[in-house]
N, CA, C and O atoms as a Tinker XYZ file with bonds, in Angstrom:
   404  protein
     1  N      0.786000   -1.187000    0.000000    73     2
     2  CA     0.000000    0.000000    0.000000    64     1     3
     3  C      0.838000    1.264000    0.000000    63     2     4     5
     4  O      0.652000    2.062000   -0.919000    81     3
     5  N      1.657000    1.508000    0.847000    73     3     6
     6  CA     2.612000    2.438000    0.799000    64     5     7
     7  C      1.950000    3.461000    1.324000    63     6     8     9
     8  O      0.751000    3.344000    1.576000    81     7
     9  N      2.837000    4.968000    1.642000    73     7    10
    10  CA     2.107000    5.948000    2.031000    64     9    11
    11  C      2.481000    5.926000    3.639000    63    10    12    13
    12  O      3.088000    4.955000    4.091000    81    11
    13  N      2.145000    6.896000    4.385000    73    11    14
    14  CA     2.659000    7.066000    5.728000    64    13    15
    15  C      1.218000    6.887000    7.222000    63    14    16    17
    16  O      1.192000    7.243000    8.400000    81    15
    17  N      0.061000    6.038000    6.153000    73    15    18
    18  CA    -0.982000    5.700000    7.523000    64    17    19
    19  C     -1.116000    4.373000    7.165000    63    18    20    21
    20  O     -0.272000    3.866000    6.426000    81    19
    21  N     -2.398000    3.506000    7.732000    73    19    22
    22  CA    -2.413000    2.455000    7.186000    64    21    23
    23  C     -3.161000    1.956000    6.399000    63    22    24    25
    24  O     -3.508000    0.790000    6.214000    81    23
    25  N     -3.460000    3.080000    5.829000    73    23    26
    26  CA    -4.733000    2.866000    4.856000    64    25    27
    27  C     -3.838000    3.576000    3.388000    63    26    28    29
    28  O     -4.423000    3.682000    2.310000    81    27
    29  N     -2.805000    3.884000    3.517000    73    27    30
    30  CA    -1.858000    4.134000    1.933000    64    29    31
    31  C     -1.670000    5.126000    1.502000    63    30    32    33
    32  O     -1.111000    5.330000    0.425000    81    31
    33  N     -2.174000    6.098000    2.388000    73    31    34
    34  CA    -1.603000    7.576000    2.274000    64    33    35
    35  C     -1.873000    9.031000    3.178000    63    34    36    37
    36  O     -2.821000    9.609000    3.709000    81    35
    37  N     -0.421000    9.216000    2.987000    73    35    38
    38  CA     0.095000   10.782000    4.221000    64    37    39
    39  C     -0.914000   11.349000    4.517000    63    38    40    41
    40  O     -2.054000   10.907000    4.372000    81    39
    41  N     -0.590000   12.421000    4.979000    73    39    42
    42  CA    -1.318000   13.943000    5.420000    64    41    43
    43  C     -1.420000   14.588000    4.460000    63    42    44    45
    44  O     -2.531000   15.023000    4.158000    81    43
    45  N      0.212000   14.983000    3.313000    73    43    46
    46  CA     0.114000   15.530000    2.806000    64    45    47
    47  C     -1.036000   15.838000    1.505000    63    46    48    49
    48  O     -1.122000   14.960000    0.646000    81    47
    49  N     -1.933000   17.118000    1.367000    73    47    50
    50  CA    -2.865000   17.592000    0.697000    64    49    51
    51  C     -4.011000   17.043000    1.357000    63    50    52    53
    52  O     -4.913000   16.780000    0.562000    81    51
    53  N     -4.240000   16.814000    2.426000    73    51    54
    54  CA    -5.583000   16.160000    2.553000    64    53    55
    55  C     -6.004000   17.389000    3.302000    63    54    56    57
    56  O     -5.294000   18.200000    3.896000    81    55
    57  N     -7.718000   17.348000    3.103000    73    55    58
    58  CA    -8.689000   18.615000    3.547000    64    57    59
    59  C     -8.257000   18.218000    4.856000    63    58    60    61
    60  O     -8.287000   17.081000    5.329000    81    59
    61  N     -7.690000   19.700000    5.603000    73    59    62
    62  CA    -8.265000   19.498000    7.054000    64    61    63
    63  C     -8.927000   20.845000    7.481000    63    62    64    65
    64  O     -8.637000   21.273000    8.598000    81    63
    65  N     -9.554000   21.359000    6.912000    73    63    66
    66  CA   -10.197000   22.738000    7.390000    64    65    67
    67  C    -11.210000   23.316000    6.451000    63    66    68    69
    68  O    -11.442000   22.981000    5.290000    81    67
    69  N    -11.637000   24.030000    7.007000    73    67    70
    70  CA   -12.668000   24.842000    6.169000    64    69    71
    71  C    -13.868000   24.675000    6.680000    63    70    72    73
    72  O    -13.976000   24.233000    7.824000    81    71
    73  N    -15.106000   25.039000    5.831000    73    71    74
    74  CA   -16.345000   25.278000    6.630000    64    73    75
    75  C    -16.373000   25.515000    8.163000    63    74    76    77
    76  O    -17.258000   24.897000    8.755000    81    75
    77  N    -15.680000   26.184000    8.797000    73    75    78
    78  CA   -15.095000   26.734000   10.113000    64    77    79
    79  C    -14.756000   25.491000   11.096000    63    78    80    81
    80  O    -14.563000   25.956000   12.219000    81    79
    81  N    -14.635000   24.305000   11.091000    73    79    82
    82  CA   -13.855000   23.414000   12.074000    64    81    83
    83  C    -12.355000   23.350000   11.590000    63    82    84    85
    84  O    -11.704000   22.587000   10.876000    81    83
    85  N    -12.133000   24.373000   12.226000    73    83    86
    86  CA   -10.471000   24.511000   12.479000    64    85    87
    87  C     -9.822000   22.787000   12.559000    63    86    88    89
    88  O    -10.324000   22.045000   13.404000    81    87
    89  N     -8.797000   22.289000   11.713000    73    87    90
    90  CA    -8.567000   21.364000   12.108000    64    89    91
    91  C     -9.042000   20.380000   11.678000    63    90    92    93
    92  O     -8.030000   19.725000   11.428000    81    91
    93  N    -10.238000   19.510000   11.279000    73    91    94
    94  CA   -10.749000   18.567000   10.800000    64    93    95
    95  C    -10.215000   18.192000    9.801000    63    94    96    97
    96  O     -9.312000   18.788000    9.213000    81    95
    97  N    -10.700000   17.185000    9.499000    73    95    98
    98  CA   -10.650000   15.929000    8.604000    64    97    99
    99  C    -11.940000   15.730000    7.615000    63    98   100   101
   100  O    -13.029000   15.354000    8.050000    81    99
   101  N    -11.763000   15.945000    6.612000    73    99   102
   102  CA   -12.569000   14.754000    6.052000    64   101   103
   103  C    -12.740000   13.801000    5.196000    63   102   104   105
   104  O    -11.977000   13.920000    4.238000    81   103
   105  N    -13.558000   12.734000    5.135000    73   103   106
   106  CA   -13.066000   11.624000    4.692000    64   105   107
   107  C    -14.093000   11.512000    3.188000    63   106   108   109
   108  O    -15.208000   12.033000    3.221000    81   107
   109  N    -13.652000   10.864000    2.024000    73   107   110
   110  CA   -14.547000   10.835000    0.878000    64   109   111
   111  C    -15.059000    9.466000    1.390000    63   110   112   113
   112  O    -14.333000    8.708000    2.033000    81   111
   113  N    -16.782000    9.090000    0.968000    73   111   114
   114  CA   -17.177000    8.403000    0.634000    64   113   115
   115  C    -17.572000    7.356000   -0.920000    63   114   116   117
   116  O    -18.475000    7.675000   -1.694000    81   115
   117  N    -16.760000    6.216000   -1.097000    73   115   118
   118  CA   -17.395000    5.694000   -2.492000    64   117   119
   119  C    -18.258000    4.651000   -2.099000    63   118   120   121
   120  O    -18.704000    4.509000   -0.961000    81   119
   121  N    -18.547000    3.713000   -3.355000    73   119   122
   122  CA   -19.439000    2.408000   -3.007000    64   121   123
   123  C    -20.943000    3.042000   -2.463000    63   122   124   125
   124  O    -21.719000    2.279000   -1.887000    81   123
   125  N    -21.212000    4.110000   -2.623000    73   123   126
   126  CA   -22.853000    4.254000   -2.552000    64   125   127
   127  C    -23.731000    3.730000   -3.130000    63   126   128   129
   128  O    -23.356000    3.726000   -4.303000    81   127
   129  N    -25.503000    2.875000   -3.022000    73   127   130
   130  CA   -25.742000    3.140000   -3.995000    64   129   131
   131  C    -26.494000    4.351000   -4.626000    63   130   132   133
   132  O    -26.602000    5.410000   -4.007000    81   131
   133  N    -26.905000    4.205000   -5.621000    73   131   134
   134  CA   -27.156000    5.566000   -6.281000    64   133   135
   135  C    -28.000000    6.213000   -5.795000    63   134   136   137
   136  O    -27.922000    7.412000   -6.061000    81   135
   137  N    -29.502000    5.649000   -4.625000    73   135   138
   138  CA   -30.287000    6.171000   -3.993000    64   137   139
   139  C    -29.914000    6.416000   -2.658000    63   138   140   141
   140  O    -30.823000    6.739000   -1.893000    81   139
   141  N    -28.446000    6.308000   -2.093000    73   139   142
   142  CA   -28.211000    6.998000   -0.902000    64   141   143
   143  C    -28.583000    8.286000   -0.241000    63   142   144   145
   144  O    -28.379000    9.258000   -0.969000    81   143
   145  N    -28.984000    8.512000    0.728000    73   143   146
   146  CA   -29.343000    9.743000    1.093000    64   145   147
   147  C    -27.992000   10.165000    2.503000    63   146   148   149
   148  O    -27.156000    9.445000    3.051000    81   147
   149  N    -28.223000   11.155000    2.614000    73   147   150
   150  CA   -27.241000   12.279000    3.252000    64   149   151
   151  C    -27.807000   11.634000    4.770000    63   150   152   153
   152  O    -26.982000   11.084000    5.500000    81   151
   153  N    -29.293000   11.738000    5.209000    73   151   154
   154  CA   -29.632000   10.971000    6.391000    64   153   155
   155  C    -28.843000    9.661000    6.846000    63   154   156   157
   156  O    -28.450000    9.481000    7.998000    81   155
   157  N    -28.666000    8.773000    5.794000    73   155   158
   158  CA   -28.605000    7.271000    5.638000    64   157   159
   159  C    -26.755000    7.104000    6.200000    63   158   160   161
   160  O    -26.120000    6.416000    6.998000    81   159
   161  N    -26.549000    7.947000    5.435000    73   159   162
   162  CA   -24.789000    7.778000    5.688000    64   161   163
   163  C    -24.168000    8.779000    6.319000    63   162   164   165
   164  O    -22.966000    9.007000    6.175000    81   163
   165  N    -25.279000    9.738000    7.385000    73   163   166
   166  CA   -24.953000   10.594000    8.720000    64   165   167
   167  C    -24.881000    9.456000    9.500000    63   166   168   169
   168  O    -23.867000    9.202000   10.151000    81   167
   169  N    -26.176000    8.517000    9.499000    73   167   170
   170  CA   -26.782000    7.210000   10.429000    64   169   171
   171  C    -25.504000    6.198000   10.332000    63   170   172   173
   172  O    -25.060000    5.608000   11.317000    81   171
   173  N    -25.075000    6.099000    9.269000    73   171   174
   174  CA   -23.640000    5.110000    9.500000    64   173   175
   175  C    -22.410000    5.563000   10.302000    63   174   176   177
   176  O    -21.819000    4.848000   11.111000    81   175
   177  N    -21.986000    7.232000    9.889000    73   175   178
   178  CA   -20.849000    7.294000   10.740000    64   177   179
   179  C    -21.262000    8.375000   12.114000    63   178   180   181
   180  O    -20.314000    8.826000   12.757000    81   179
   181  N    -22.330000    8.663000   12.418000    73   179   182
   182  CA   -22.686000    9.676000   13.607000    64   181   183
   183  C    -22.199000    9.166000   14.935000    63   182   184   185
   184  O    -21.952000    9.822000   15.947000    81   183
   185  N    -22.089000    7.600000   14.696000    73   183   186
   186  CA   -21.971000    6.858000   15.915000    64   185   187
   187  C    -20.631000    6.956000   16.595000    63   186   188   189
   188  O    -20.328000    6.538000   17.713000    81   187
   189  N    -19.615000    7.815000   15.391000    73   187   190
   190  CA   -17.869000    7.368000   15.561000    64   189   191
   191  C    -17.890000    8.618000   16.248000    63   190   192   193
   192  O    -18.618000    9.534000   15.867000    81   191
   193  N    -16.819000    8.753000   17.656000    73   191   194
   194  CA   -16.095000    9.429000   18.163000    64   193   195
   195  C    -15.170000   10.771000   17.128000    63   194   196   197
   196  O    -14.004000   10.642000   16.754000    81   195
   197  N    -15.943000   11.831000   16.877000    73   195   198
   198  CA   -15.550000   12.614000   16.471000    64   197   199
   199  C    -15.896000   13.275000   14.884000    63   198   200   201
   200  O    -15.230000   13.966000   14.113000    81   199
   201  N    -17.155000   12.745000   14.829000    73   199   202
   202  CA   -17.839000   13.053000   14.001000    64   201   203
   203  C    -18.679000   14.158000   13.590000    63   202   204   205
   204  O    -19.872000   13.912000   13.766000    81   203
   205  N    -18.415000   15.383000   13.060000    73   203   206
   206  CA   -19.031000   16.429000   12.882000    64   205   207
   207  C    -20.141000   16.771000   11.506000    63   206   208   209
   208  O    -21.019000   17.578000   11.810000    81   207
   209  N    -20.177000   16.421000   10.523000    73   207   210
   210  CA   -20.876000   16.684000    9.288000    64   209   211
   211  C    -21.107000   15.420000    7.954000    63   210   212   213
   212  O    -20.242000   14.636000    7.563000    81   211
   213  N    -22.023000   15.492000    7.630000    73   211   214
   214  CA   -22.260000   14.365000    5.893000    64   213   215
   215  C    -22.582000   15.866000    4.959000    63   214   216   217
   216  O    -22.992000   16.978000    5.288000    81   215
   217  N    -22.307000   15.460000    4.098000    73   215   218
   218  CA   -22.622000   15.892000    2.766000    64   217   219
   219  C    -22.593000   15.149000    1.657000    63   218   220   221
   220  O    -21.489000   14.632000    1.488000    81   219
   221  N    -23.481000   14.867000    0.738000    73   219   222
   222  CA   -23.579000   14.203000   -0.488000    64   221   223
   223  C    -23.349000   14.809000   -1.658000    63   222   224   225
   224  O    -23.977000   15.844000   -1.877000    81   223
   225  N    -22.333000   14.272000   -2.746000    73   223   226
   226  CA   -22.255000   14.939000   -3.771000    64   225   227
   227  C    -23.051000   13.514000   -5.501000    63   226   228   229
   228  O    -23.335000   12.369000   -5.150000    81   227
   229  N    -23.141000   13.694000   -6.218000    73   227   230
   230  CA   -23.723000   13.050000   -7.228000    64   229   231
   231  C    -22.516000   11.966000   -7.593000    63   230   232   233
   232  O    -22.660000   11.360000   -8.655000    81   231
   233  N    -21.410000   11.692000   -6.845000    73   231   234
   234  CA   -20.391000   10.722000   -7.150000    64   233   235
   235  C    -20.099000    9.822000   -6.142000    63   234   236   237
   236  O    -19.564000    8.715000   -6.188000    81   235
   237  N    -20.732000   10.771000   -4.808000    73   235   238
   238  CA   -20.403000    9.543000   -3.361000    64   237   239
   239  C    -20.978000   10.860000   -2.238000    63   238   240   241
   240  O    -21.947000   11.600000   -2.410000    81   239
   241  N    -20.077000   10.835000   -1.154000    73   239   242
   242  CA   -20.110000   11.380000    0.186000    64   241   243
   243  C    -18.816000   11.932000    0.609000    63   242   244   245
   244  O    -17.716000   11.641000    0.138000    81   243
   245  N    -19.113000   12.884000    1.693000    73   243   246
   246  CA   -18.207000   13.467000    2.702000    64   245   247
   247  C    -18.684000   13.412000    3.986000    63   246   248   249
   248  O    -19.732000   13.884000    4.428000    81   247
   249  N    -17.488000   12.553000    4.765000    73   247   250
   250  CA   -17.968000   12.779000    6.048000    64   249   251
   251  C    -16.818000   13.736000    6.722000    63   250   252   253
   252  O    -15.734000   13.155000    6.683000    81   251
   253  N    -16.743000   14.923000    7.277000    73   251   254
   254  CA   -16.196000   15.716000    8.294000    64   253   255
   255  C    -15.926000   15.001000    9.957000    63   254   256   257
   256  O    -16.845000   14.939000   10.773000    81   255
   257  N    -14.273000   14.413000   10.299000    73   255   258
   258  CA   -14.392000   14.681000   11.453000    64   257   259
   259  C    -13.596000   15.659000   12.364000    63   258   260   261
   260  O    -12.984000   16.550000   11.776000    81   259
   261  N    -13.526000   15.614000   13.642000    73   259   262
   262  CA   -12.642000   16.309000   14.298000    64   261   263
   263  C    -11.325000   16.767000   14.185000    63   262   264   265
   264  O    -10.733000   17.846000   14.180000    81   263
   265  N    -10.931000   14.921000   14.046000    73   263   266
   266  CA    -9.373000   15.039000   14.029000    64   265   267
   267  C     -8.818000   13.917000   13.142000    63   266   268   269
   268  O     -9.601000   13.068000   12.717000    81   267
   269  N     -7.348000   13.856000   12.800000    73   267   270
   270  CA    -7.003000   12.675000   12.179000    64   269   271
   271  C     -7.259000   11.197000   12.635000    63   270   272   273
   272  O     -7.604000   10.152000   12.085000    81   271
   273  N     -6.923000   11.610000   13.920000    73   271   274
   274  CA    -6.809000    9.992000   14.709000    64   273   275
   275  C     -8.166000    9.409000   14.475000    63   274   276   277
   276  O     -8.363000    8.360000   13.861000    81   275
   277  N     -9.413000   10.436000   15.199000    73   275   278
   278  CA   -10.659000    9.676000   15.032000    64   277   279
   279  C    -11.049000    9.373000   13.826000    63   278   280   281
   280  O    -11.695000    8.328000   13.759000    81   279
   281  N    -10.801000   10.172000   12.441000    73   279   282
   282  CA   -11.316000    9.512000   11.167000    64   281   283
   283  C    -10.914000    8.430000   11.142000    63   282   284   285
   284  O    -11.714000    7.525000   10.907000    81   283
   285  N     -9.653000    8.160000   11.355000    73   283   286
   286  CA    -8.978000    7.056000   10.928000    64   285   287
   287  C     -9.165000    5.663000   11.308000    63   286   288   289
   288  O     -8.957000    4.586000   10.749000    81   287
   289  N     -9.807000    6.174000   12.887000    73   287   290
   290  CA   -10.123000    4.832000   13.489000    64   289   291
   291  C    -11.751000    4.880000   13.026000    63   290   292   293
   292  O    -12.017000    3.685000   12.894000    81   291
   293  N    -12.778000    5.523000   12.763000    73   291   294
   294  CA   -13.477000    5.344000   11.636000    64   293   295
   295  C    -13.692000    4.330000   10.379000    63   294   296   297
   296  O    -14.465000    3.410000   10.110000    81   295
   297  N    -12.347000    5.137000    9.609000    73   295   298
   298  CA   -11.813000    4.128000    8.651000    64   297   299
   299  C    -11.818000    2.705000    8.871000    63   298   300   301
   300  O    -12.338000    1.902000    8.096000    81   299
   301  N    -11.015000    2.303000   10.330000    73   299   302
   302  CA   -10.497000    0.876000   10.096000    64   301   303
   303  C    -11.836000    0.294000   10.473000    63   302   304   305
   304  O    -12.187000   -0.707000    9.847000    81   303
   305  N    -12.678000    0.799000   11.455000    73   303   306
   306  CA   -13.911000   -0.303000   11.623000    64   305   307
   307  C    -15.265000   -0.001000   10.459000    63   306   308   309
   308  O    -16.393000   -0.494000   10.458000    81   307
   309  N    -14.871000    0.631000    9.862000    73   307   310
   310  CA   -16.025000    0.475000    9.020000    64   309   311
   311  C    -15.394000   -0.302000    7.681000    63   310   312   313
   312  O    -15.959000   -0.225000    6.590000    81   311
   313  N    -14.170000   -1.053000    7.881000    73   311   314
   314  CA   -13.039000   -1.673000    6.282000    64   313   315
   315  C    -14.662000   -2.747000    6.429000    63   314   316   317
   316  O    -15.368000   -3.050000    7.391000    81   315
   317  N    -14.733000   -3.123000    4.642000    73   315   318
   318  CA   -15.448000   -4.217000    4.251000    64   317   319
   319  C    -17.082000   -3.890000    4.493000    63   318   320   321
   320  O    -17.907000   -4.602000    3.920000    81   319
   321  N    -17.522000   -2.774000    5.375000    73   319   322
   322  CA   -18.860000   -2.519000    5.104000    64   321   323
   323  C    -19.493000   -2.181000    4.422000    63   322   324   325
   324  O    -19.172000   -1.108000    3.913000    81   323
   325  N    -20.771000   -2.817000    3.951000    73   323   326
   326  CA   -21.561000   -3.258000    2.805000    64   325   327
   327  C    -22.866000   -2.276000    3.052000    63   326   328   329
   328  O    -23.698000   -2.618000    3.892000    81   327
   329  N    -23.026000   -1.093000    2.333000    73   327   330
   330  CA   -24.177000   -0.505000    2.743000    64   329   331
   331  C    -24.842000   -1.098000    2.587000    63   330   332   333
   332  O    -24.910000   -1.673000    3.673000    81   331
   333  N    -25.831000   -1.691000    1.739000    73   331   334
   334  CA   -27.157000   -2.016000    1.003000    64   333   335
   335  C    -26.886000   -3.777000    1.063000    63   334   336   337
   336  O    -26.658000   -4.558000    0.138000    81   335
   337  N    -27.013000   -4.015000    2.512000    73   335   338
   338  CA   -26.696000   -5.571000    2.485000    64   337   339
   339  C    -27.516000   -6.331000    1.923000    63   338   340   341
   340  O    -27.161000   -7.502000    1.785000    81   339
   341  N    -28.657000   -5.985000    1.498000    73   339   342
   342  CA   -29.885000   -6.719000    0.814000    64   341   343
   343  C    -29.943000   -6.872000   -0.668000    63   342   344   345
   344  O    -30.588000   -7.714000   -1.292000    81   343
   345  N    -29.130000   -5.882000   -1.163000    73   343   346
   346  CA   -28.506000   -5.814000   -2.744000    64   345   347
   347  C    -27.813000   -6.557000   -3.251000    63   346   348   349
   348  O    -26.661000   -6.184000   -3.026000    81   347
   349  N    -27.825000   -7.691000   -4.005000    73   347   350
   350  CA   -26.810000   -8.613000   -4.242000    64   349   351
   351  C    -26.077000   -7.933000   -5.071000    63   350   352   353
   352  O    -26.580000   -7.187000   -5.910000    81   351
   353  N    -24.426000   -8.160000   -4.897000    73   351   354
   354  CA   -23.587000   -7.619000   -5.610000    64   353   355
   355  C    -22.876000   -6.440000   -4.765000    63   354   356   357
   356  O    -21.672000   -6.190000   -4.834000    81   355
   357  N    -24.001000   -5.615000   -3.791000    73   355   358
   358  CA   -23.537000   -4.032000   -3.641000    64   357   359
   359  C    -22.204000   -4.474000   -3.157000    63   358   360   361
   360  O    -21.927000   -5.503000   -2.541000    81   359
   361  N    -21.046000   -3.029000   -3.742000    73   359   362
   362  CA   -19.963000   -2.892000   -3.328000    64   361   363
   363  C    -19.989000   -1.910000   -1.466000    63   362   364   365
   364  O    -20.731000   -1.092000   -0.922000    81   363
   365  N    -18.511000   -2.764000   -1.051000    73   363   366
   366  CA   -18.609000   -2.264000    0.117000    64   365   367
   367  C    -17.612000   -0.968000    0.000000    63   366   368   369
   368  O    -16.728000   -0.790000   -0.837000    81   367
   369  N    -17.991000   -0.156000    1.029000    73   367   370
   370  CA   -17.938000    1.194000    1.269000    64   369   371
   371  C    -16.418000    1.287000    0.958000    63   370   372   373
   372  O    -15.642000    0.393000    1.295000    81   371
   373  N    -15.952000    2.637000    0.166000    73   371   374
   374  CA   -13.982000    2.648000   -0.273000    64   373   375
   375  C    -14.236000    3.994000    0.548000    63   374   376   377
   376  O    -15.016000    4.905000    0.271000    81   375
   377  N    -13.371000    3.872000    1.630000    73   375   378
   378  CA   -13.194000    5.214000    2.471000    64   377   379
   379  C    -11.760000    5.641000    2.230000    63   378   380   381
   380  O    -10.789000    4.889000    2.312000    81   379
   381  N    -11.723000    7.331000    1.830000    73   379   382
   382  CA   -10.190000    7.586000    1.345000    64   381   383
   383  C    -10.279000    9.310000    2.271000    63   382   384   385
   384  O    -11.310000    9.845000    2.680000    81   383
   385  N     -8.938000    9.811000    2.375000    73   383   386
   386  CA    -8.967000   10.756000    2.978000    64   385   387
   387  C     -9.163000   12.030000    1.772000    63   386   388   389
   388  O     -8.309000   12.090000    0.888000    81   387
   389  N    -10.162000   12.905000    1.773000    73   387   390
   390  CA   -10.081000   13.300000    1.031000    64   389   391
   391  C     -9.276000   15.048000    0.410000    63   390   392   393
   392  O     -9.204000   16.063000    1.103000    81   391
   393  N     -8.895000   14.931000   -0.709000    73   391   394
   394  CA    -7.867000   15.557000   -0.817000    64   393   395
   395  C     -8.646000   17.192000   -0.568000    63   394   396   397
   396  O     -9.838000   17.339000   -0.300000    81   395
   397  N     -7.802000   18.126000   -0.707000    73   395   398
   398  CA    -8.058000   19.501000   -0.728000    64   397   399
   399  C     -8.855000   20.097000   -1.790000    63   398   400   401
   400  O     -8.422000   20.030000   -2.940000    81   399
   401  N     -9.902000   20.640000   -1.564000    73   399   402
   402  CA   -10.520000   21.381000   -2.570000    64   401   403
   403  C    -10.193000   22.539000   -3.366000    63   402   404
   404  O    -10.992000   22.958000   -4.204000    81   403
């Protein structure tokens, strides 16, 4: 994988600020399916320690958290989760840090 976390890549260029949380993180969402809602995949990560914002864009999601550490541990327990477990086929969730806007 390479890269300096354990998911295959640094700090460097990744969003950590803006929309006024000094500091944050946030993480891109892929593997949606196409009728995901912004409710649906607040309800998946609201539960994680340090979780501040969802937003949906027409390609996936953003979730906003606090800090690096908590996205990250985010990241590792949600590896291999399958939104739409009733969907045969659905792909499971690709969580990446997402870069700077």
């Amino acid at each position: 994988m390479g890269g300096g976390t354990p998911y295959g890549r640094g700090m460097q260029g990744m969003h950590t600020g803006g929309g006024g949380s000094c500091g944050s993180i946030t993480l891109s969402v892929g593997g949606l399916p196409a009728d995901a809602t912004r409710r649906e995949l607040a309800h998946v990560f609201r539960q994680f320690a340090g979780y501040l914002s969802t937003e949906m864009s027409p390609s996936g999601g953003f979730v906003k958290f606090s800090s690096m550490a908590l996205a990250a541990s985010a990241m590792g327990k949600l590896r291999d989760y399958r939104f739409d477990e009733e969907q045969p086929g659905s792909p499971t969730l690709r969580l990446t840090f997402s870069q700077a806007r």
